[in-house]
C-alpha distance (Angstrom), angle and dihedral (degrees) to the residues before:
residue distance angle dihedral
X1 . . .
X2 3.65 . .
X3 3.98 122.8 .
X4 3.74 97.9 -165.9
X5 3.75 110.2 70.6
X6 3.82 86.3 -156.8
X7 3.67 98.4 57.0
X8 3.91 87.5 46.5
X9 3.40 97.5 70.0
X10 3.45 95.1 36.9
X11 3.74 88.3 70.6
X12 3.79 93.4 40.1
X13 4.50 94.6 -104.7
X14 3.74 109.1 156.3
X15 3.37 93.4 -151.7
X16 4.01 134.4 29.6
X17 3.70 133.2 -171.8
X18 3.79 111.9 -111.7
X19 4.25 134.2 -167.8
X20 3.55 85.3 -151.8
X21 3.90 97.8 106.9
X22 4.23 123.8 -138.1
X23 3.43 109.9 -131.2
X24 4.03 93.1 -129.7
X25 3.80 99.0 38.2
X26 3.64 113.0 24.6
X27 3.87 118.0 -140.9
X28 4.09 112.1 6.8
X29 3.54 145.1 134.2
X30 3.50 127.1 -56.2
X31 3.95 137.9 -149.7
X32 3.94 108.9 -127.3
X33 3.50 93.4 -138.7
X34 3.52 108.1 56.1
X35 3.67 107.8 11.2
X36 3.70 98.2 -126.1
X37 3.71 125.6 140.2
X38 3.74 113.0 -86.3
X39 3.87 90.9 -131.2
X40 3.95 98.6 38.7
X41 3.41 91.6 55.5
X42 4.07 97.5 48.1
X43 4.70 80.5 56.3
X44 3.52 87.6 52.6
X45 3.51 94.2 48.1
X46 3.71 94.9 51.4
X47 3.66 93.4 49.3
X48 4.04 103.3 44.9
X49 4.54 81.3 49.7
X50 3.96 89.2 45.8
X51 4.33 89.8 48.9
X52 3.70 86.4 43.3
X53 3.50 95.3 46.6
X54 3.86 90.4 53.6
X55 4.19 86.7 52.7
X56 3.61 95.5 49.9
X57 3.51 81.2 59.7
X58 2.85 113.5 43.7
X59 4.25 86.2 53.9
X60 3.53 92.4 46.9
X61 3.96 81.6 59.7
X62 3.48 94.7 50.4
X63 3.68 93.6 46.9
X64 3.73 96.9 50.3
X65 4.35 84.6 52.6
X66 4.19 90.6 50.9
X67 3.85 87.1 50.5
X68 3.53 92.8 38.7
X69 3.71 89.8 60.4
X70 4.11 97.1 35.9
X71 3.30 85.5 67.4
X72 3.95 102.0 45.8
X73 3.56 92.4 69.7
């Protein structure tokens, strides 16, 4: 892997090895793009899609009611 972020996405890498340490898991990979840790990222990720999954619920929920009741009438 590459160690220079810069020369990473200059030849199109994903991902890069960094020394630049993240403060929860030390040395990992890195996504060229943004810089963030490989592994921080992939928690955020799975907690933004588990809040929005509790939204889209929630609407769908709300939804089904309004229909529920268009229909009563």
């Amino acid at each position: 892997m590459e160690v220079s972020r810069e020369s990473a996405f200059k030849k199109g890498k994903k991902k890069y090895d960094s020394e630049k340490l993240c403060k929860k898991h030390g040395l990992v990979e890195r996504y060229t793009t943004s810089g963030a840790c490989v592994k921080c990222q992939k928690a955020a990720s799975k907690k933004w899609i588990a809040e929005a999954s509790e939204a889209l619920r929630e609407m769908r929920k709300y939804h089904k009611a309004i229909e529920k009741v268009k229909y009563e009438d």
